[in-house]
C-alpha positions as CSV (number, residue, x, y, z in Angstrom):
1,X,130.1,122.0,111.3
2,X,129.3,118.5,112.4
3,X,125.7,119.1,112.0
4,X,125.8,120.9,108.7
5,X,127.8,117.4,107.3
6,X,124.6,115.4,109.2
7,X,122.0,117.5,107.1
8,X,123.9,117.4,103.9
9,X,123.8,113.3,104.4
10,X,119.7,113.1,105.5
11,X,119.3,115.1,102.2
12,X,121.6,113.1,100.3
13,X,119.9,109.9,101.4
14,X,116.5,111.3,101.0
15,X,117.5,112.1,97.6
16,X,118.9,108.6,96.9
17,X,115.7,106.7,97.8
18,X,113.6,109.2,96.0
19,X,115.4,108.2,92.9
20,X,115.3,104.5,93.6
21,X,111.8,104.9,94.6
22,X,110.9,106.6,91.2
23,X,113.1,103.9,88.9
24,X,111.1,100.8,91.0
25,X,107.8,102.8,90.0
26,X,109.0,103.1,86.2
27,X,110.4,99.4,86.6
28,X,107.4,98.0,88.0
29,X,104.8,100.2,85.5
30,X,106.7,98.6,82.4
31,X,106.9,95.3,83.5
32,X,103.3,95.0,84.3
33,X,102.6,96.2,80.5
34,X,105.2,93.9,78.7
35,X,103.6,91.3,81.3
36,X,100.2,91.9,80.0
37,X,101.4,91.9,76.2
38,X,102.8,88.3,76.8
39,X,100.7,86.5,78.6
40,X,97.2,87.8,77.9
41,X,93.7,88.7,80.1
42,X,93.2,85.3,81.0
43,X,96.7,84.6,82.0
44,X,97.4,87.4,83.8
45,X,94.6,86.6,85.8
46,X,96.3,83.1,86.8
47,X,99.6,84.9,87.0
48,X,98.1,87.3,89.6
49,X,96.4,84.7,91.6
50,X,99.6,82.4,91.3
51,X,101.6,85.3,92.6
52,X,99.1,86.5,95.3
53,X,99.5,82.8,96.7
54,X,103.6,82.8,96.4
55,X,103.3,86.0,98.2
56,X,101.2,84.9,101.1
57,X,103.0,82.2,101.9
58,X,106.4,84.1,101.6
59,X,104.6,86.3,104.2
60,X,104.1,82.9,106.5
61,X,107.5,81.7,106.2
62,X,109.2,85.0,107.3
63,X,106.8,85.7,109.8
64,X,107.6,82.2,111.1
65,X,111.0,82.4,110.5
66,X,111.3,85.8,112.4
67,X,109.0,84.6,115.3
68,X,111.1,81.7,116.1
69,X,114.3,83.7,115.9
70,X,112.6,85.9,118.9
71,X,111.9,82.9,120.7
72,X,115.0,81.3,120.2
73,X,117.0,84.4,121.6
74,X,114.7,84.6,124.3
75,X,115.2,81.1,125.3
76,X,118.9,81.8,125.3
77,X,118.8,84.9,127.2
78,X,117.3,82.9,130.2
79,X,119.6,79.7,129.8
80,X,122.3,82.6,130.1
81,X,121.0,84.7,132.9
82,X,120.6,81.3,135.0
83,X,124.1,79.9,134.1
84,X,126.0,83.7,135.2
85,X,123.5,83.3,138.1
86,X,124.8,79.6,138.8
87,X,128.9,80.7,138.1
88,X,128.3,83.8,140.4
89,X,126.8,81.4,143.7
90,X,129.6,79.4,143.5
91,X,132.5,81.9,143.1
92,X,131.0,83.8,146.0
């Protein structure tokens, strides 16, 4: 029984991101054409190129972000170990 339910909620899911999935791709599809309408050839080239560079550099600052994070809770991890190493010398 308990695996029928798990199957029943993979497909469910699977489902449910299909749809969401599908609605970003119809989202995305208009947006580029009302985006296109507005602003022109010329423009959208600068938008793209404006929007490649906001990207990139979101990229950077995650990437950053997330590495420093790692190295943070690294650090920590150490500065832990040694301290329960420490308390456990001198309660022995």
């Amino acid at each position: 029984m308990d695996q029928i339910s798990s199957n029943r909620t993979i497909a469910k899911n699977t489902l449910f991101l299909y749809v969401r999935m599908l609605f970003n791709l119809v989202v995305s599809l208009y947006a580029s054409r009302v985006i296109l309408q507005v602003l022109g050839v010329s423009d959208l080239g600068v938008y793209q190129v404006v929007a490649g560079i906001v990207a990139l550099f979101t990229y950077i600052n995650v990437s950053l972000a997330e590495s420093n994070s790692r190295f943070l809770a690294f650090e920590l991890g150490k500065i832990f170990f040694q301290i329960a190493l420490l308390t456990l010398i001198i309660a022995v």
